[in-house]
N, CA, C and O atoms as a GROMACS GRO file, in nm:
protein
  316
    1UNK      N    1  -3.432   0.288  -4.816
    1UNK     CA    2  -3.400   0.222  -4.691
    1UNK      C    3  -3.520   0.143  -4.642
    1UNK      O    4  -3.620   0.214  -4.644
    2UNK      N    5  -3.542   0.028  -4.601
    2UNK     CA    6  -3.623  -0.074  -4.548
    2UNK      C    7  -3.656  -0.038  -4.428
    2UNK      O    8  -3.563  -0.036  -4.347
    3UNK      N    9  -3.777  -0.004  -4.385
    3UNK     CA   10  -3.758   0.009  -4.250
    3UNK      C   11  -3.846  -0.116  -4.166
    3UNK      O   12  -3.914  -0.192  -4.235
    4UNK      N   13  -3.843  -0.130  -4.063
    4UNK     CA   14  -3.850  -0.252  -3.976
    4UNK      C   15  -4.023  -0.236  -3.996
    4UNK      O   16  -4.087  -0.341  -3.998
    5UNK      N   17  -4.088  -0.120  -4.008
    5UNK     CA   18  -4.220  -0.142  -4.018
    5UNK      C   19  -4.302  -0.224  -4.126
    5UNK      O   20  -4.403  -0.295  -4.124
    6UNK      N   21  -4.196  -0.171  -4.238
    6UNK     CA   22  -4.259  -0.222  -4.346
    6UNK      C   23  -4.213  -0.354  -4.418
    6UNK      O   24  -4.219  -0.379  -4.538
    7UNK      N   25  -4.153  -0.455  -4.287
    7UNK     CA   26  -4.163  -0.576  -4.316
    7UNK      C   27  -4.187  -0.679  -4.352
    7UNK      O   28  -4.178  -0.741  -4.247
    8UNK      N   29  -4.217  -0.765  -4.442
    8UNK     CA   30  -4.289  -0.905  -4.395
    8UNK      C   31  -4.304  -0.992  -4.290
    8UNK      O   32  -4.194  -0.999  -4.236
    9UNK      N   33  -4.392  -1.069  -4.226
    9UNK     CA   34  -4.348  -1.145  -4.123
    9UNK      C   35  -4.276  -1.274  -4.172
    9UNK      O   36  -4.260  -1.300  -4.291
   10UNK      N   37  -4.221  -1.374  -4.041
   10UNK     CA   38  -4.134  -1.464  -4.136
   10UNK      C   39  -4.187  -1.536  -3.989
   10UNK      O   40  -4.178  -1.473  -3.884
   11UNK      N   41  -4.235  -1.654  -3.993
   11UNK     CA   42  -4.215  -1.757  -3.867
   11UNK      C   43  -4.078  -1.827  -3.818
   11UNK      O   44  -3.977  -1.866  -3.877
   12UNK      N   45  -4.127  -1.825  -3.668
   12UNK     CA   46  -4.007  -1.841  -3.592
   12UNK      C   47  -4.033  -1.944  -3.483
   12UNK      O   48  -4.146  -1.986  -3.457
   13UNK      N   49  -3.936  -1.976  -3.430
   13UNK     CA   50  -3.927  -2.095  -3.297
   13UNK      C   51  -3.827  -1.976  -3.165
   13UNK      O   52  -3.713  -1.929  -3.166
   14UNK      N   53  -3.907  -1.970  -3.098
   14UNK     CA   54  -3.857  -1.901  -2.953
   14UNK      C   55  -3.896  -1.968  -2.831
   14UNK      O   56  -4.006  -2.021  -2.817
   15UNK      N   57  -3.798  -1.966  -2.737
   15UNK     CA   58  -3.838  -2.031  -2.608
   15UNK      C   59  -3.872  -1.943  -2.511
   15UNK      O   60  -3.815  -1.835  -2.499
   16UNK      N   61  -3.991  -1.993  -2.417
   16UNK     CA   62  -4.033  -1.895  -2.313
   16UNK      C   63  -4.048  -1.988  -2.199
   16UNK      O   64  -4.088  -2.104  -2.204
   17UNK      N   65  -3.999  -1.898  -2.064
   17UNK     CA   66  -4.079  -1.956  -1.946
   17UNK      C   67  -4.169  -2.029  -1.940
   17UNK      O   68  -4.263  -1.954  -1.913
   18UNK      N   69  -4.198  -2.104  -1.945
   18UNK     CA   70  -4.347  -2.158  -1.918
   18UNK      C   71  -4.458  -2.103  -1.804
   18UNK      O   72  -4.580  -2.080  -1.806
   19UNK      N   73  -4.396  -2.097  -1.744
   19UNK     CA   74  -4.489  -1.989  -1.602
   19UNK      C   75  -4.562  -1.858  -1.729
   19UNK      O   76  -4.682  -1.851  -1.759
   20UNK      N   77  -4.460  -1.778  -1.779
   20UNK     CA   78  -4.534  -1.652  -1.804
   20UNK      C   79  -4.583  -1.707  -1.929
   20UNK      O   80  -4.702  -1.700  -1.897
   21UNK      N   81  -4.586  -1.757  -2.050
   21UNK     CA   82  -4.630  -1.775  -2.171
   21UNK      C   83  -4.819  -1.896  -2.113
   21UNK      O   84  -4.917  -1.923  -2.182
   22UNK      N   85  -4.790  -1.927  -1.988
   22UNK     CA   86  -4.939  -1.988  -1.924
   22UNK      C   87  -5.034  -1.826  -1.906
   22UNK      O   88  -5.134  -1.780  -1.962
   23UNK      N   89  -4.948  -1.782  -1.808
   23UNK     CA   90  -4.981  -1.650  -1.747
   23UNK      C   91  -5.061  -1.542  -1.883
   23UNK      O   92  -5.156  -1.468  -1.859
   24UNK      N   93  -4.992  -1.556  -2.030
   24UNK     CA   94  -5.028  -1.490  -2.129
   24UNK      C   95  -5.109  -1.519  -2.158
   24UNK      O   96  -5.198  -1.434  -2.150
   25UNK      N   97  -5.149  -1.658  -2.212
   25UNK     CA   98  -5.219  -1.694  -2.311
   25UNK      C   99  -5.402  -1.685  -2.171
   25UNK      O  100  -5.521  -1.665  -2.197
   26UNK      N  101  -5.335  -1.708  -2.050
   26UNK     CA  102  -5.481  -1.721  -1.975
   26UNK      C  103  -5.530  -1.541  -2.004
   26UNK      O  104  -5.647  -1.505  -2.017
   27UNK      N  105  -5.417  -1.455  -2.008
   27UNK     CA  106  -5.455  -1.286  -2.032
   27UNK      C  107  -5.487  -1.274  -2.138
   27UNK      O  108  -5.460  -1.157  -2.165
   28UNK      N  109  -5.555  -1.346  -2.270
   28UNK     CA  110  -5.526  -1.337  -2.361
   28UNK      C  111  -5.426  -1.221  -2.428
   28UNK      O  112  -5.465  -1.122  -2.491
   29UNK      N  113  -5.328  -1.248  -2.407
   29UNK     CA  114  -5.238  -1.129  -2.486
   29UNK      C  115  -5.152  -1.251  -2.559
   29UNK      O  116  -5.109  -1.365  -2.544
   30UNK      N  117  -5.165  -1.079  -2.698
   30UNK     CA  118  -5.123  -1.195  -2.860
   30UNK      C  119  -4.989  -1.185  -2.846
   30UNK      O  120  -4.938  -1.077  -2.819
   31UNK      N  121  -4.879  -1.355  -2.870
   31UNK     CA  122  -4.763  -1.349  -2.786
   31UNK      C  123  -4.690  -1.257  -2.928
   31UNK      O  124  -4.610  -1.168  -2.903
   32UNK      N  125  -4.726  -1.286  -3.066
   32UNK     CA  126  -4.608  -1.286  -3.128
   32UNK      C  127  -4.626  -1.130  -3.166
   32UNK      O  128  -4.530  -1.069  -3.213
   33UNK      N  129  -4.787  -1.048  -3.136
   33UNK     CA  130  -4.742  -0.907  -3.167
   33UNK      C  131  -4.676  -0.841  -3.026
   33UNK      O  132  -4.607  -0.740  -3.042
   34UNK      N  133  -4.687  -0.878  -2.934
   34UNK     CA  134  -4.600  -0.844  -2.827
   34UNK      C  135  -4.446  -0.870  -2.836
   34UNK      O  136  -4.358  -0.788  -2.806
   35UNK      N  137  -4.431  -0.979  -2.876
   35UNK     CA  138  -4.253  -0.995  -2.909
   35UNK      C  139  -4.234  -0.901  -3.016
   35UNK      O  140  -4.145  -0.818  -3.038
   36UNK      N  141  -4.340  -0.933  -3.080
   36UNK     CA  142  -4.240  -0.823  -3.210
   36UNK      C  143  -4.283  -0.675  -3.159
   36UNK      O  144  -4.239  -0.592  -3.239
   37UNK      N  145  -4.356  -0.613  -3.048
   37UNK     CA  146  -4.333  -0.463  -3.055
   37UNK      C  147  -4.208  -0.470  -2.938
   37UNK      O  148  -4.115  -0.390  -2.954
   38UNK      N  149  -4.204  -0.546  -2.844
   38UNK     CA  150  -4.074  -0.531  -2.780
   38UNK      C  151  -3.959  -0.540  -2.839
   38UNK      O  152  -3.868  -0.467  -2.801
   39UNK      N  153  -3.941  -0.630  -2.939
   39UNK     CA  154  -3.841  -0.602  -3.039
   39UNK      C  155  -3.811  -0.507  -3.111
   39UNK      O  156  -3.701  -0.453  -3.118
   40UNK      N  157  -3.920  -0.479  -3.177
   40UNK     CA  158  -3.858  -0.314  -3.246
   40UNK      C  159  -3.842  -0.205  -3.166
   40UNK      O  160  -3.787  -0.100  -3.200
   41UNK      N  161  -3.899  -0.233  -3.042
   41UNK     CA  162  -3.846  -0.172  -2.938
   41UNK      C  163  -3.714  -0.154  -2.875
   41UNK      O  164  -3.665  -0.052  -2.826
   42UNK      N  165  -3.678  -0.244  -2.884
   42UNK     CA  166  -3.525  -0.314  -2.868
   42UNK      C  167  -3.422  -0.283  -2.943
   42UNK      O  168  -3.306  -0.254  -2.914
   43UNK      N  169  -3.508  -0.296  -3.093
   43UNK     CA  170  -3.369  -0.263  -3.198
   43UNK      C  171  -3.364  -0.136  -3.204
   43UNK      O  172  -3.261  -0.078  -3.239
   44UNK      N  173  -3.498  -0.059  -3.165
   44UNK     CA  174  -3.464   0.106  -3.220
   44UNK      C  175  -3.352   0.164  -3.077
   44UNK      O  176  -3.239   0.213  -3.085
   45UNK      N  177  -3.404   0.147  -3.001
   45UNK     CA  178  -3.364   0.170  -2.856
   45UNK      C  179  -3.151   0.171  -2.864
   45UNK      O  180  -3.060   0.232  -2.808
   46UNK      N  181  -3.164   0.053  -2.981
   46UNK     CA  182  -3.020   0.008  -2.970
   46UNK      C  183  -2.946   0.046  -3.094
   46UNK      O  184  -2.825   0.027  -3.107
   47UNK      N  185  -3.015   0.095  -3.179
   47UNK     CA  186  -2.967   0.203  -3.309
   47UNK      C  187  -2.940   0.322  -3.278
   47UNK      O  188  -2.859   0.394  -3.337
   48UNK      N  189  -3.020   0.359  -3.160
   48UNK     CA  190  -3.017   0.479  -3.109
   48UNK      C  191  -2.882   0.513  -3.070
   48UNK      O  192  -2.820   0.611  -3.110
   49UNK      N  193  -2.825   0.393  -2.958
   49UNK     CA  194  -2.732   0.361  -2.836
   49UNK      C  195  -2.623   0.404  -2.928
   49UNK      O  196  -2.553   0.503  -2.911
   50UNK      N  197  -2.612   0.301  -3.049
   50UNK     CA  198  -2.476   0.276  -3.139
   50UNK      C  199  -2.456   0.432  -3.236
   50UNK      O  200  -2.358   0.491  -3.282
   51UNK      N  201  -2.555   0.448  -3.235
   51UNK     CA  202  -2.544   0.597  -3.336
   51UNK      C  203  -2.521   0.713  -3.216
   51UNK      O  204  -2.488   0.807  -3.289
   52UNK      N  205  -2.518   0.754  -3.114
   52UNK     CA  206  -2.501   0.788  -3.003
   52UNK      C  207  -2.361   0.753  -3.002
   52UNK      O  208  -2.292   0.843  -3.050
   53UNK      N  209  -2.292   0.644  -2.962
   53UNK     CA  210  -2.192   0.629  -2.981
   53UNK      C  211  -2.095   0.669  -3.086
   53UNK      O  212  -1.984   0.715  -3.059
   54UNK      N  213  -2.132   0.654  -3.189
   54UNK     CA  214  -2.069   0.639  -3.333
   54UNK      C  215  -2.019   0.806  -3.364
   54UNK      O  216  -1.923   0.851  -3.427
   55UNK      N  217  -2.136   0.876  -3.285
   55UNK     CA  218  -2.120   1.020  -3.313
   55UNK      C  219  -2.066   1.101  -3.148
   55UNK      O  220  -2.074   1.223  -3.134
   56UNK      N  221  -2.031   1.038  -3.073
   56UNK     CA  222  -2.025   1.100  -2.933
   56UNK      C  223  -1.914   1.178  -2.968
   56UNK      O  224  -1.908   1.263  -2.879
   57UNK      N  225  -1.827   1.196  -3.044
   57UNK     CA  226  -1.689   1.271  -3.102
   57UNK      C  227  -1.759   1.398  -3.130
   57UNK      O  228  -1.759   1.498  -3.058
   58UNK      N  229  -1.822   1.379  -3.251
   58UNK     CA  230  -1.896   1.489  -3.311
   58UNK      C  231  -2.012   1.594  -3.218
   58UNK      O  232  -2.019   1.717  -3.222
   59UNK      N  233  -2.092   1.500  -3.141
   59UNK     CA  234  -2.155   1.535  -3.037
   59UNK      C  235  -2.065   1.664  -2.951
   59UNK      O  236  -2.062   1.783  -2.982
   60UNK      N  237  -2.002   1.604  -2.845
   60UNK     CA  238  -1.887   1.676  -2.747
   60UNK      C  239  -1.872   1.766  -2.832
   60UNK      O  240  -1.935   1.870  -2.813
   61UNK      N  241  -1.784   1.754  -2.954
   61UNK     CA  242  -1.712   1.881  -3.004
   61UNK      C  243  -1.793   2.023  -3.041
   61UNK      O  244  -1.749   2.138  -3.041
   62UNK      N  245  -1.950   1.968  -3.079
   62UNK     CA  246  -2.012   2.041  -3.146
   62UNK      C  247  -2.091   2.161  -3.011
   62UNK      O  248  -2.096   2.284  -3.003
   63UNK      N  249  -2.139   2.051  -2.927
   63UNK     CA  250  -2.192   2.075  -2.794
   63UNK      C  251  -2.102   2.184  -2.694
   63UNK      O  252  -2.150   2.265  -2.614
   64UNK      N  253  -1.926   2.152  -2.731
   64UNK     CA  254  -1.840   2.280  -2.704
   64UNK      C  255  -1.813   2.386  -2.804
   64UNK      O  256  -1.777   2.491  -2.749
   65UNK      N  257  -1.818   2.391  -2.912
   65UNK     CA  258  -1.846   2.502  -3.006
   65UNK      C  259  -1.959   2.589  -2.962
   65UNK      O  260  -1.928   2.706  -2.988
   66UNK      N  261  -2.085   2.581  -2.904
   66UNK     CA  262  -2.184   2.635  -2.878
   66UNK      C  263  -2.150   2.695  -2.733
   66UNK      O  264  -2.187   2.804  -2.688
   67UNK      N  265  -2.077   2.603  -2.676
   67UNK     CA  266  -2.104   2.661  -2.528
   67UNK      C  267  -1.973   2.791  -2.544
   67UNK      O  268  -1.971   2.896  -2.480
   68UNK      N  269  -1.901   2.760  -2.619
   68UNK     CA  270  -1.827   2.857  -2.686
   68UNK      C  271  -1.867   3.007  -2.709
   68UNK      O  272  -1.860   3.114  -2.648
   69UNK      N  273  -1.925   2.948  -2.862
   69UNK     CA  274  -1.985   3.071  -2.930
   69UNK      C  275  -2.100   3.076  -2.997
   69UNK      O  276  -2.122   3.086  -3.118
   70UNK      N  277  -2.200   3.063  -2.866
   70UNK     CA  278  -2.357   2.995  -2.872
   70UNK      C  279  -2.401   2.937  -3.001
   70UNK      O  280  -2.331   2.868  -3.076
   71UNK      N  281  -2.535   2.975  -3.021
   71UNK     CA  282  -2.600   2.896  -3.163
   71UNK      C  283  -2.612   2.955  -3.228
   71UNK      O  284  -2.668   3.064  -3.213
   72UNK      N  285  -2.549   2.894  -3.375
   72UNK     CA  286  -2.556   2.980  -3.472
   72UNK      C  287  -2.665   3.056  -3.549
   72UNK      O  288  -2.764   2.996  -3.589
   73UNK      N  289  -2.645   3.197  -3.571
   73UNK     CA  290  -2.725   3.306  -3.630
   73UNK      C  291  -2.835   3.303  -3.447
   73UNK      O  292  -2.958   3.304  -3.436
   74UNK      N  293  -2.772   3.302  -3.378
   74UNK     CA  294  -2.872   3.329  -3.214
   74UNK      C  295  -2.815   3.495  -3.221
   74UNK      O  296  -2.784   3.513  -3.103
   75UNK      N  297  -2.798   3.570  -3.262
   75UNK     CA  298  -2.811   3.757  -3.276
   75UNK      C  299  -2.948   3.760  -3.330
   75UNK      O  300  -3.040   3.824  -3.279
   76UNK      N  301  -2.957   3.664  -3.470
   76UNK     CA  302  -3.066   3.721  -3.547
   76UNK      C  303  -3.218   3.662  -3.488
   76UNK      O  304  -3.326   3.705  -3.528
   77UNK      N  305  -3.205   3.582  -3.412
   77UNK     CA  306  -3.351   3.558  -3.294
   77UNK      C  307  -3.428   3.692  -3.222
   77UNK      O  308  -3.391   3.776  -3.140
   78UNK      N  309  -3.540   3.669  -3.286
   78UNK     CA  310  -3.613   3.779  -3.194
   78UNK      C  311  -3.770   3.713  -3.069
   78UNK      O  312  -3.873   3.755  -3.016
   79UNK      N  313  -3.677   3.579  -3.081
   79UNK     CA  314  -3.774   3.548  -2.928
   79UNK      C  315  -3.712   3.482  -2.835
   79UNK      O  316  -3.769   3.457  -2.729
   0.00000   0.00000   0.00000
């Protein structure tokens, strides 16, 4: 599986405010490693959301099995 870290970079054309991309460059802050950690920020944030979703069936059901008939092998816990 590929993961987003172990990418290549690829150049791009994006549009920004002009107010804040002035505001950056006078802070020196580097624009394109900032887009790209808000981005993988973004995408994980939203893999999360959809897999969350994808499983909210499984989730509920499993989450009432327990409240049921607690967690399994919880007799054989000794803390």
């Amino acid at each position: 599986m590929t993961t987003l870290a172990n990418t290549h970079k690829k150049a791009t054309n994006i549009t920004l405010s002009s107010d804040i991309l002035t505001e950056t460059k006078a802070l020196g802050i580097n624009i394109s490693q900032s887009c790209d950690q808000l981005l993988r920020e973004l995408v994980r944030n939203e893999r999360e959301r959809r897999w969350l979703q994808n499983n909210a069936d499984f989730i509920a059901a499993y989450n009432q099995i327990v409240a049921d008939e607690g967690l399994p092998l919880d007799s054989s816990r000794w803390f």
